[in-house]
PQR file of N, CA, C, O and H, with PARSE charges and radii, in Angstrom:
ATOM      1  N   UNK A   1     -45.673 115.353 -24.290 -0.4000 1.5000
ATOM      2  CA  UNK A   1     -44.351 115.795 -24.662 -0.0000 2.0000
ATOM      3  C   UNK A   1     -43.476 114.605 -25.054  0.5500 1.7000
ATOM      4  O   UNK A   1     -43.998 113.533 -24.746 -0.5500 1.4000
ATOM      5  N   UNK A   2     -42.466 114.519 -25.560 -0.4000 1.5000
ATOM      6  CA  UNK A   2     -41.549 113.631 -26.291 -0.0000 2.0000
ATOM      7  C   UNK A   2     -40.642 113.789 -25.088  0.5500 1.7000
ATOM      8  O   UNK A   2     -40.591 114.683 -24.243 -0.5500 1.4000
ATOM      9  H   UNK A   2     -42.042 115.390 -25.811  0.4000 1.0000
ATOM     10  N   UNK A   3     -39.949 112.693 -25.240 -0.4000 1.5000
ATOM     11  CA  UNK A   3     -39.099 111.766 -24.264 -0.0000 2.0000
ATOM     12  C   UNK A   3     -37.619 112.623 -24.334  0.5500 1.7000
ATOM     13  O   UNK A   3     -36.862 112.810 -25.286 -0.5500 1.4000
ATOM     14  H   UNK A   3     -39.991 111.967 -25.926  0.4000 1.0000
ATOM     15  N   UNK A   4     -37.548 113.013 -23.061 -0.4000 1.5000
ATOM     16  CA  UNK A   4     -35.688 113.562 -23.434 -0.0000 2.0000
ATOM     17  C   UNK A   4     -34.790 112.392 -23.303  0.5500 1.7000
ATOM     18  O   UNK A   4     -34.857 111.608 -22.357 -0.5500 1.4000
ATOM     19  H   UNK A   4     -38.163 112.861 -22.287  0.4000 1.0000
ATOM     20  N   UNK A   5     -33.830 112.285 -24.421 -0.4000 1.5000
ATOM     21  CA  UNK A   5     -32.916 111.391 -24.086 -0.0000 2.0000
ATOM     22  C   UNK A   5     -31.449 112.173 -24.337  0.5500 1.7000
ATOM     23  O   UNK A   5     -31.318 113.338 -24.711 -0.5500 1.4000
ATOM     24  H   UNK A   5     -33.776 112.922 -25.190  0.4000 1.0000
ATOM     25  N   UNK A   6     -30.268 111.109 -23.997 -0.4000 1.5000
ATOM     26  CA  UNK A   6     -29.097 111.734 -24.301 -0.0000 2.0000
ATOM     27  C   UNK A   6     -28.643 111.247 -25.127  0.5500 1.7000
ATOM     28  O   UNK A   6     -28.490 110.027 -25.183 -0.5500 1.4000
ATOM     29  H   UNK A   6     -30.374 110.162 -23.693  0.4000 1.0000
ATOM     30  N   UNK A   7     -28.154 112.377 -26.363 -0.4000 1.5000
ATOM     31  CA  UNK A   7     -27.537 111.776 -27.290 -0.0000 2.0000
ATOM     32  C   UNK A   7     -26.559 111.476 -27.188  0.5500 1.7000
ATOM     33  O   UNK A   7     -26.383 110.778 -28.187 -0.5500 1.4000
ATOM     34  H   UNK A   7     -28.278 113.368 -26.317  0.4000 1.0000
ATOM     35  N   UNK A   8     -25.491 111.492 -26.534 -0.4000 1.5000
ATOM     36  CA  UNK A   8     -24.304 110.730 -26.630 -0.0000 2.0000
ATOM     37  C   UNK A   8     -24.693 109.363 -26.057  0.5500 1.7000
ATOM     38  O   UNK A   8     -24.162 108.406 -26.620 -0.5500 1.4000
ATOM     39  H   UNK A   8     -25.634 112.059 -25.723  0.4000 1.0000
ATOM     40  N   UNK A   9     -25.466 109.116 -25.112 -0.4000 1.5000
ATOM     41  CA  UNK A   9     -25.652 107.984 -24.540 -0.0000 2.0000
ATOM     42  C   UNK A   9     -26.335 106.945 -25.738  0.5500 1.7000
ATOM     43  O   UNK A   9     -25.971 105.785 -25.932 -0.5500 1.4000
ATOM     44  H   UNK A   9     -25.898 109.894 -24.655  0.4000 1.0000
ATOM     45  N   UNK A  10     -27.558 107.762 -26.579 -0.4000 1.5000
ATOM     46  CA  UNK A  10     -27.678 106.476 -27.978 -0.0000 2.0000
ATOM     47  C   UNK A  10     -27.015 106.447 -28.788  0.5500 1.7000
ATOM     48  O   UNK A  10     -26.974 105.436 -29.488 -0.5500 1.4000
ATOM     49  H   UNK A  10     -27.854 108.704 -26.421  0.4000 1.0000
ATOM     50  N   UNK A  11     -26.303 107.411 -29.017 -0.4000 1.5000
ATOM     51  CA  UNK A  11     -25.041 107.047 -29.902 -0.0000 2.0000
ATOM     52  C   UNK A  11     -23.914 106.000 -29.321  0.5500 1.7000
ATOM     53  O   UNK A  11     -23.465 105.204 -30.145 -0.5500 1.4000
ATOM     54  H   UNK A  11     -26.337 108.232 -28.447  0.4000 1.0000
ATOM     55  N   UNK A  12     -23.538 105.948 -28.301 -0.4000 1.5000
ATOM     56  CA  UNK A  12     -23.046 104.756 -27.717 -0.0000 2.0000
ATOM     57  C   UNK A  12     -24.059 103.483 -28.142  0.5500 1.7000
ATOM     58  O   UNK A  12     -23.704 102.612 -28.937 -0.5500 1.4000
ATOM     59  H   UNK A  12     -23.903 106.594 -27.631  0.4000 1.0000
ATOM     60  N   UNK A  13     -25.182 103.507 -27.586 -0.4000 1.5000
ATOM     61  CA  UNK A  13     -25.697 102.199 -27.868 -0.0000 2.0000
ATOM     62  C   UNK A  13     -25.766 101.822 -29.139  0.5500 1.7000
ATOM     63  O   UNK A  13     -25.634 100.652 -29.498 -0.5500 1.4000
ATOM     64  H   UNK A  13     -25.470 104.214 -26.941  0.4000 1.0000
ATOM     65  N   UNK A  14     -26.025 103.011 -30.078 -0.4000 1.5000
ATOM     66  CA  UNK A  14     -25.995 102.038 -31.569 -0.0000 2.0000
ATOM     67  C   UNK A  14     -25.031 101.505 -31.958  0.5500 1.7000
ATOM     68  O   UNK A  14     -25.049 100.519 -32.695 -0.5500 1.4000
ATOM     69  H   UNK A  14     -26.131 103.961 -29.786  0.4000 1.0000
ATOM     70  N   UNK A  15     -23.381 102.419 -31.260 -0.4000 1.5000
ATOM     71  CA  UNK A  15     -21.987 101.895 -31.871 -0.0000 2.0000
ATOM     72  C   UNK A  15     -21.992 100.230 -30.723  0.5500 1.7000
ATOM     73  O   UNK A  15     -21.316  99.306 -31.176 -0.5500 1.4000
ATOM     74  H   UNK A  15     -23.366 103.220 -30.662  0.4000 1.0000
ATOM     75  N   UNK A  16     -22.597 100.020 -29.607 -0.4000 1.5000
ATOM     76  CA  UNK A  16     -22.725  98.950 -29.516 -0.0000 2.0000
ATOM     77  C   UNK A  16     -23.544  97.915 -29.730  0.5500 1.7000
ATOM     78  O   UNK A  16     -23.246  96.782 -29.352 -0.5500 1.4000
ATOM     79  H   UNK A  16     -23.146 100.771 -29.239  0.4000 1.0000
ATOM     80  N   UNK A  17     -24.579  98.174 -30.312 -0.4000 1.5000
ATOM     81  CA  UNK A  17     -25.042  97.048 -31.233 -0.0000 2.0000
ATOM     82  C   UNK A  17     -24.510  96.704 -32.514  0.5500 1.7000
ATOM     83  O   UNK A  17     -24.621  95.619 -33.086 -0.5500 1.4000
ATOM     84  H   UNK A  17     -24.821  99.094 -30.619  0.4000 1.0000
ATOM     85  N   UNK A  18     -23.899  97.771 -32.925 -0.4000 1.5000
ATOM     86  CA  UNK A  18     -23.401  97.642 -34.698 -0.0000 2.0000
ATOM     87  C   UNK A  18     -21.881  96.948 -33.778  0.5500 1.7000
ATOM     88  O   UNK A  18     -21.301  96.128 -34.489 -0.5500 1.4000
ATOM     89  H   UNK A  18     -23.809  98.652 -32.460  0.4000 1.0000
ATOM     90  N   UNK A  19     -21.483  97.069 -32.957 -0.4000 1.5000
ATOM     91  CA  UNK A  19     -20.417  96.165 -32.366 -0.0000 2.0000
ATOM     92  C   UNK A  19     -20.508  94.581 -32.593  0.5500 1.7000
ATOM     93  O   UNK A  19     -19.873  93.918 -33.413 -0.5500 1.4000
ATOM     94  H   UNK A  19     -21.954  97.736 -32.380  0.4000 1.0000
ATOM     95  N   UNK A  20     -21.173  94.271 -31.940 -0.4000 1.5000
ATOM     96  CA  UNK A  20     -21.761  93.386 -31.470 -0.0000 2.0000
ATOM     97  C   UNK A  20     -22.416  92.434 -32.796  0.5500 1.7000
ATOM     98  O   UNK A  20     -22.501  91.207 -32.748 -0.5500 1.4000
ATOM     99  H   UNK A  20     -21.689  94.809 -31.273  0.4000 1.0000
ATOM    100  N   UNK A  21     -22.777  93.134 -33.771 -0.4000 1.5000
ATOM    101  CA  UNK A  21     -23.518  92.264 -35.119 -0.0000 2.0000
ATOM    102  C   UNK A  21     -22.054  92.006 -35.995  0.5500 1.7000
ATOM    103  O   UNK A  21     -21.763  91.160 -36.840 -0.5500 1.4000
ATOM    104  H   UNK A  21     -22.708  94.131 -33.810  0.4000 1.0000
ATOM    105  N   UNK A  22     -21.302  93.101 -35.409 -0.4000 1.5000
ATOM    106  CA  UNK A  22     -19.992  92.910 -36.392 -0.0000 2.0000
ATOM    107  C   UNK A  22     -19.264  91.830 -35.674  0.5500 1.7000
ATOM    108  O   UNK A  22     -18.496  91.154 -36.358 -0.5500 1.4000
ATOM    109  H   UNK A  22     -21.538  93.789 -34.723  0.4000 1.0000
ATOM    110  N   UNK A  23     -19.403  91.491 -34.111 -0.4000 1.5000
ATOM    111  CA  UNK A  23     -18.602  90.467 -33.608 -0.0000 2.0000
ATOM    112  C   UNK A  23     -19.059  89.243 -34.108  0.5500 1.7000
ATOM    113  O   UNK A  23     -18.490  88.279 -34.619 -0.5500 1.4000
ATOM    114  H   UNK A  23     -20.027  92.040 -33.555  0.4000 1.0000
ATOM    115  N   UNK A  24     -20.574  89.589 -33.760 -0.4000 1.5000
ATOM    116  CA  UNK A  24     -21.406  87.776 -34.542 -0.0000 2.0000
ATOM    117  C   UNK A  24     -20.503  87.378 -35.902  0.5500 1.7000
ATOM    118  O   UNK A  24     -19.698  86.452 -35.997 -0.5500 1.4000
ATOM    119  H   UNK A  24     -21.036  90.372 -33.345  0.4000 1.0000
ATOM    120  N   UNK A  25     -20.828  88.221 -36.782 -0.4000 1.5000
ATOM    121  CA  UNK A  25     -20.548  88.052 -38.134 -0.0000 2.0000
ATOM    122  C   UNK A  25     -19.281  87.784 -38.320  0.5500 1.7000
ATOM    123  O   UNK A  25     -18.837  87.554 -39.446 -0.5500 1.4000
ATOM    124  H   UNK A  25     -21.483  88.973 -36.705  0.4000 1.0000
ATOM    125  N   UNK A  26     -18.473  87.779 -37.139 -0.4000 1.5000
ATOM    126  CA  UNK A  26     -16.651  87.255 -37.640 -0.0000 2.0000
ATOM    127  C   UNK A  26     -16.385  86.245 -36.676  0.5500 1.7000
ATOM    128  O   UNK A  26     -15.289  85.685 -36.700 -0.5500 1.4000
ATOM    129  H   UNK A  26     -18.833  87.965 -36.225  0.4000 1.0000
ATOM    130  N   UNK A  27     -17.238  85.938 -35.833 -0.4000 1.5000
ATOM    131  CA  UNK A  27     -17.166  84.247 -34.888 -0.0000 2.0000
ATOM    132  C   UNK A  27     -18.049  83.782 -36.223  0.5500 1.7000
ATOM    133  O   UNK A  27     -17.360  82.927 -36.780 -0.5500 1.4000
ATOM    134  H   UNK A  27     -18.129  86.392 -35.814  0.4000 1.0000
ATOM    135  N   UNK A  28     -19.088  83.952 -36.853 -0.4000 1.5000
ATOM    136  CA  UNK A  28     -19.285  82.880 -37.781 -0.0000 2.0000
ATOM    137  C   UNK A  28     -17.897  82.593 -38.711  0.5500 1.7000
ATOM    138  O   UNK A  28     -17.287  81.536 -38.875 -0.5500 1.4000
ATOM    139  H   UNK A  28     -19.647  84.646 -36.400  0.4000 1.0000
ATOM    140  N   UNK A  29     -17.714  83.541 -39.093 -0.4000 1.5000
ATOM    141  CA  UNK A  29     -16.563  83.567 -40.373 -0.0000 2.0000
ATOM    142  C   UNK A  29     -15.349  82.882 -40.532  0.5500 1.7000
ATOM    143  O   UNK A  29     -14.935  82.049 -41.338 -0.5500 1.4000
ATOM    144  H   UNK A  29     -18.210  84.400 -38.959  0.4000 1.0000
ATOM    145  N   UNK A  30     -14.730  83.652 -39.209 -0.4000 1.5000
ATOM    146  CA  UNK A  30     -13.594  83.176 -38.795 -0.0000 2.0000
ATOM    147  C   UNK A  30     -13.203  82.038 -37.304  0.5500 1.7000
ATOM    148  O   UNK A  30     -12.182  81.484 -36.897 -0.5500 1.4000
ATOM    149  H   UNK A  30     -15.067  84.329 -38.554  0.4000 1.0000
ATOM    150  N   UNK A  31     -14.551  82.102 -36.880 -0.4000 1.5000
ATOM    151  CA  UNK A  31     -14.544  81.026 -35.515 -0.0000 2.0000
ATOM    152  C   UNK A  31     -14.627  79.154 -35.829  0.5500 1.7000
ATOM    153  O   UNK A  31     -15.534  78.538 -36.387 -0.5500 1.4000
ATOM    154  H   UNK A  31     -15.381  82.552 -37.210  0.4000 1.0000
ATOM    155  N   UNK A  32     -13.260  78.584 -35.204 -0.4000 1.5000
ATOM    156  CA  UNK A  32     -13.390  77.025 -34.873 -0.0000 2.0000
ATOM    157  C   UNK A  32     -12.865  76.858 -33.784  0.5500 1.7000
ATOM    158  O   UNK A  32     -11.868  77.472 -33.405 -0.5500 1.4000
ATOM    159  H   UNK A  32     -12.523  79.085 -34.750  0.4000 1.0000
ATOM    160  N   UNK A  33     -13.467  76.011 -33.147 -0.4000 1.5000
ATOM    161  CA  UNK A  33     -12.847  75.173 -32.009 -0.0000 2.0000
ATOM    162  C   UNK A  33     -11.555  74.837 -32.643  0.5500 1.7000
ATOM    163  O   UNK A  33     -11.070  74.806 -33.774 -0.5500 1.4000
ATOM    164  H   UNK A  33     -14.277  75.512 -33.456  0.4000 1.0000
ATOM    165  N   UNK A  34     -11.162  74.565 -31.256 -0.4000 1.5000
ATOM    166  CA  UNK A  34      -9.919  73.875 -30.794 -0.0000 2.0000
ATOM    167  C   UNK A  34     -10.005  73.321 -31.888  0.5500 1.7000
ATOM    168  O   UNK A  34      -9.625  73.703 -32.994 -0.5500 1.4000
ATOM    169  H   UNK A  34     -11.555  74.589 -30.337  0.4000 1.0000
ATOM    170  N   UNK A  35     -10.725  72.026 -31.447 -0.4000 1.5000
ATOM    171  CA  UNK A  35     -10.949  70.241 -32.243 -0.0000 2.0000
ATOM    172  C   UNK A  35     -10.949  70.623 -33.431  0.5500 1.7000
ATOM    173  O   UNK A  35      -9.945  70.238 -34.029 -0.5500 1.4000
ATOM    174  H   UNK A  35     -11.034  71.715 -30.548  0.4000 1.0000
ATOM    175  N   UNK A  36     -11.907  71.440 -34.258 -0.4000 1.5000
ATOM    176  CA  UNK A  36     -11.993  71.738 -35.423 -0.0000 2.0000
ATOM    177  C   UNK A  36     -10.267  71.994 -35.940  0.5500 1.7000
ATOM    178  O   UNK A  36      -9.705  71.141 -36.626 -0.5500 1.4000
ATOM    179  H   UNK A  36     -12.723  71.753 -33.771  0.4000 1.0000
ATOM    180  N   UNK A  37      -9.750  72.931 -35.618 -0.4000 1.5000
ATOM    181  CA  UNK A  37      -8.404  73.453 -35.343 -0.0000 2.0000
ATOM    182  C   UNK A  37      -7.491  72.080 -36.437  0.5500 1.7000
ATOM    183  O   UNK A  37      -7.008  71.901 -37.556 -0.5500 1.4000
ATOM    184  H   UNK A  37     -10.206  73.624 -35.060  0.4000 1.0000
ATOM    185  N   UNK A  38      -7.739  71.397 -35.101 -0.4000 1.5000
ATOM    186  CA  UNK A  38      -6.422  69.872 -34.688 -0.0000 2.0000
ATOM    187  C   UNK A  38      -6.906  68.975 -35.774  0.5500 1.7000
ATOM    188  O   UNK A  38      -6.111  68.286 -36.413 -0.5500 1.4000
ATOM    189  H   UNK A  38      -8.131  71.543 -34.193  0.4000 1.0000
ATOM    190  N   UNK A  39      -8.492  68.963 -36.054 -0.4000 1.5000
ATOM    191  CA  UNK A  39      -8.695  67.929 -37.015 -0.0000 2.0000
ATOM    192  C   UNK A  39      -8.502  68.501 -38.275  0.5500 1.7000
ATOM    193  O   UNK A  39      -8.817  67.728 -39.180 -0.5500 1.4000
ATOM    194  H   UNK A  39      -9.138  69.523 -35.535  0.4000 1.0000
ATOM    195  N   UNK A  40      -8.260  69.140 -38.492 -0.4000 1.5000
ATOM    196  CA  UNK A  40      -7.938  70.237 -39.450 -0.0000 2.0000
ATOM    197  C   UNK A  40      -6.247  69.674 -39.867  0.5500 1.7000
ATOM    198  O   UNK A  40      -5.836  68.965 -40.786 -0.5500 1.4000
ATOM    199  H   UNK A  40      -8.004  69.768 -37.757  0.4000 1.0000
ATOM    200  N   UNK A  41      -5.728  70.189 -39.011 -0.4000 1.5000
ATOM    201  CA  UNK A  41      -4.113  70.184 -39.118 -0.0000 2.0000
ATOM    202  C   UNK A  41      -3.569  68.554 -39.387  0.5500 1.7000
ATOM    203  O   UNK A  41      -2.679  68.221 -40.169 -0.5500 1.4000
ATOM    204  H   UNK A  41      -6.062  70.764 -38.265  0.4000 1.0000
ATOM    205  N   UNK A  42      -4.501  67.525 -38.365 -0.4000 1.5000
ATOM    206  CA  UNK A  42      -3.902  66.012 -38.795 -0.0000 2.0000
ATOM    207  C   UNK A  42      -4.505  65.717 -40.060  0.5500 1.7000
ATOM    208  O   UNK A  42      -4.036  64.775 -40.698 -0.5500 1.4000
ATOM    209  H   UNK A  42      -5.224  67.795 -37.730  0.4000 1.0000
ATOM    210  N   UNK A  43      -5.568  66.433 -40.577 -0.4000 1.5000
ATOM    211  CA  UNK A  43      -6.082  65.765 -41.973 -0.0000 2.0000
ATOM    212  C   UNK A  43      -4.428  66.099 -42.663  0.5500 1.7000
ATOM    213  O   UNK A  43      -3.590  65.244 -42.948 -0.5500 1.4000
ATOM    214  H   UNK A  43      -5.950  67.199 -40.058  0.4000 1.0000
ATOM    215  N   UNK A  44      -4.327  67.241 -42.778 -0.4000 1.5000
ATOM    216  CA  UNK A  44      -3.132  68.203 -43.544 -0.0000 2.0000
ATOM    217  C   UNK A  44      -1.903  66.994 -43.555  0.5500 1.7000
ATOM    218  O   UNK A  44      -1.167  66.595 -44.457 -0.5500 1.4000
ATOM    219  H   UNK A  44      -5.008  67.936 -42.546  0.4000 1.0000
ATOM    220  N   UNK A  45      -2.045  66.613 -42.125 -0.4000 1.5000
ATOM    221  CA  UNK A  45      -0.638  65.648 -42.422 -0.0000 2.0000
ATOM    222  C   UNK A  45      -0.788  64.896 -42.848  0.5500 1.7000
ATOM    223  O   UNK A  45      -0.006  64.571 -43.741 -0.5500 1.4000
ATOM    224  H   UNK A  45      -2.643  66.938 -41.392  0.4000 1.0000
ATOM    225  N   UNK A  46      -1.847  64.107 -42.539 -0.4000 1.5000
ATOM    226  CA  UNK A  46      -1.921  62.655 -43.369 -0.0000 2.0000
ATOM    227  C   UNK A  46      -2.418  62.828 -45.086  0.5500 1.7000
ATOM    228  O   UNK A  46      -2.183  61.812 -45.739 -0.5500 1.4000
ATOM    229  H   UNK A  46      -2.483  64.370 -41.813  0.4000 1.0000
ATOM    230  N   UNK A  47      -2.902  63.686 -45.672 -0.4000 1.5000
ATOM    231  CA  UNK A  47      -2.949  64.136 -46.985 -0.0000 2.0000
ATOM    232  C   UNK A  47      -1.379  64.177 -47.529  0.5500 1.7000
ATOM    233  O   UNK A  47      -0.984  63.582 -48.532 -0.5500 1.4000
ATOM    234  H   UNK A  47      -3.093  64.512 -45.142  0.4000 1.0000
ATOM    235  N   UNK A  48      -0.491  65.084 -46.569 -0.4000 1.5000
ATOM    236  CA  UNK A  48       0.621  65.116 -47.349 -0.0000 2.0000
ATOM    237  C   UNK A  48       1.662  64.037 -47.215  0.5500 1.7000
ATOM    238  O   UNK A  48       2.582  63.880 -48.017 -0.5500 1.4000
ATOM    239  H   UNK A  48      -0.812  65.567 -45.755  0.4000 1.0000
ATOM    240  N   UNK A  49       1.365  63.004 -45.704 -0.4000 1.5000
ATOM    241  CA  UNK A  49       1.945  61.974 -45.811 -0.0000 2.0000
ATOM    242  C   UNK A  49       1.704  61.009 -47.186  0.5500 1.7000
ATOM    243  O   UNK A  49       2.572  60.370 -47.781 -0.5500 1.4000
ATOM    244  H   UNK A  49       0.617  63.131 -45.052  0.4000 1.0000
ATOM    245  N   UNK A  50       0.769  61.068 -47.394 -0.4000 1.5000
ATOM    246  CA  UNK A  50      -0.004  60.251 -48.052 -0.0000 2.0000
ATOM    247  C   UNK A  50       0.753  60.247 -49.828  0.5500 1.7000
ATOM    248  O   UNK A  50       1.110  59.362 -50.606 -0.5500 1.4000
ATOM    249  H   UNK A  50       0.064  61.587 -46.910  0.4000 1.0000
ATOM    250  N   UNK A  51       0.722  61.732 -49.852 -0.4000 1.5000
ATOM    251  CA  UNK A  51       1.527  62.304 -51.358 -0.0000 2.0000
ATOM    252  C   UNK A  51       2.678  61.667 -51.137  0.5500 1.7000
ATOM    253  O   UNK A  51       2.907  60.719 -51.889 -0.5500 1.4000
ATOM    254  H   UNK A  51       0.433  62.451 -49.220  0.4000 1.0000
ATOM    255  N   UNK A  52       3.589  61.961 -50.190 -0.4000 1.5000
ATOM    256  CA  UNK A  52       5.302  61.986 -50.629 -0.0000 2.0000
ATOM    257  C   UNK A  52       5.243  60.049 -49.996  0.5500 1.7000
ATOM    258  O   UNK A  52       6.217  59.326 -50.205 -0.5500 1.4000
ATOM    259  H   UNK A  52       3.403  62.731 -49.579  0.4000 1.0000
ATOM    260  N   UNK A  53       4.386  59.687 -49.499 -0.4000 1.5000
ATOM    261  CA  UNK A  53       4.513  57.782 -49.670 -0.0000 2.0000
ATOM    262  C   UNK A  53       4.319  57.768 -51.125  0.5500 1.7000
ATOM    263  O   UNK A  53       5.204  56.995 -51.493 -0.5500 1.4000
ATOM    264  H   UNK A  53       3.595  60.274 -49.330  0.4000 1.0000
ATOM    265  N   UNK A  54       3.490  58.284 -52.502 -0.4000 1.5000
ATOM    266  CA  UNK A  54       2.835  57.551 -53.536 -0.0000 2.0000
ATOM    267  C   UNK A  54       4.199  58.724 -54.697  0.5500 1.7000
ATOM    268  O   UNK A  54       4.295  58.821 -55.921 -0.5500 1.4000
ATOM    269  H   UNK A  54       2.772  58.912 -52.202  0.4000 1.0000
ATOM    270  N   UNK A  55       4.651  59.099 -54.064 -0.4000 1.5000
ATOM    271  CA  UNK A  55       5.881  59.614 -55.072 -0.0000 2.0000
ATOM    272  C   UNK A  55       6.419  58.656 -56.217  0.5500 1.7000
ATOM    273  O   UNK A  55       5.738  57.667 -56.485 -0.5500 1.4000
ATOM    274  H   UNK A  55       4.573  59.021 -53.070  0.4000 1.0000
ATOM    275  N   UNK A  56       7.079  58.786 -56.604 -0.4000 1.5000
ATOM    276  CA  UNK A  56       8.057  58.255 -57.520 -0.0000 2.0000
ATOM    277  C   UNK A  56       9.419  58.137 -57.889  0.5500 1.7000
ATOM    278  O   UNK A  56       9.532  58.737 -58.958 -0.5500 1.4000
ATOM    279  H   UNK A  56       7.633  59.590 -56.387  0.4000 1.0000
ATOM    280  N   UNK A  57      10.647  57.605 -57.498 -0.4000 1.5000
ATOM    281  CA  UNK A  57      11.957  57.868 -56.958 -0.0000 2.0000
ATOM    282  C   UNK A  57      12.530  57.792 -58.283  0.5500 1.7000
ATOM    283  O   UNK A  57      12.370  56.851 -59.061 -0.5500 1.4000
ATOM    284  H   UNK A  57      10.554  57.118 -56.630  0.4000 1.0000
ATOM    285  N   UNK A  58      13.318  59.009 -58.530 -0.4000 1.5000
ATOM    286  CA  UNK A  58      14.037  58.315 -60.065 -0.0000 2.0000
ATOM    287  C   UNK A  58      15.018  58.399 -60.163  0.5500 1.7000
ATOM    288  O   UNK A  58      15.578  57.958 -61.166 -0.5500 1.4000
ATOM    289  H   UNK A  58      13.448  59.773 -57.898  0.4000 1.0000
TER
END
């Protein structure tokens, strides 16, 4: 005989695996550290420090 299962109970599990592949897929996407973060933001400053030092005053 074939296995009784409950369907609401695998329907839960598939909405939590399709959870779960959808969480992976947006920590790749959208996930950085902290550090990543900060080194991020001081590049930003020193790029734009960098512009308004090489300006031109007229």
């Amino acid at each position: 005989m074939a296995e009784i299962i409950n369907l609401r109970t695998a329907r839960k599990a598939k909405a939590r695996t399709q959870a779960a592949a959808t969480a992976a897929q947006n920590r790749t996407l959208h996930g950085r550290t902290l550090a990543q973060k900060r080194a991020e933001e001081t590049e930003a400053e020193h790029r734009e420090r960098t512009l308004d030092g090489a300006k031109i005053a007229e």
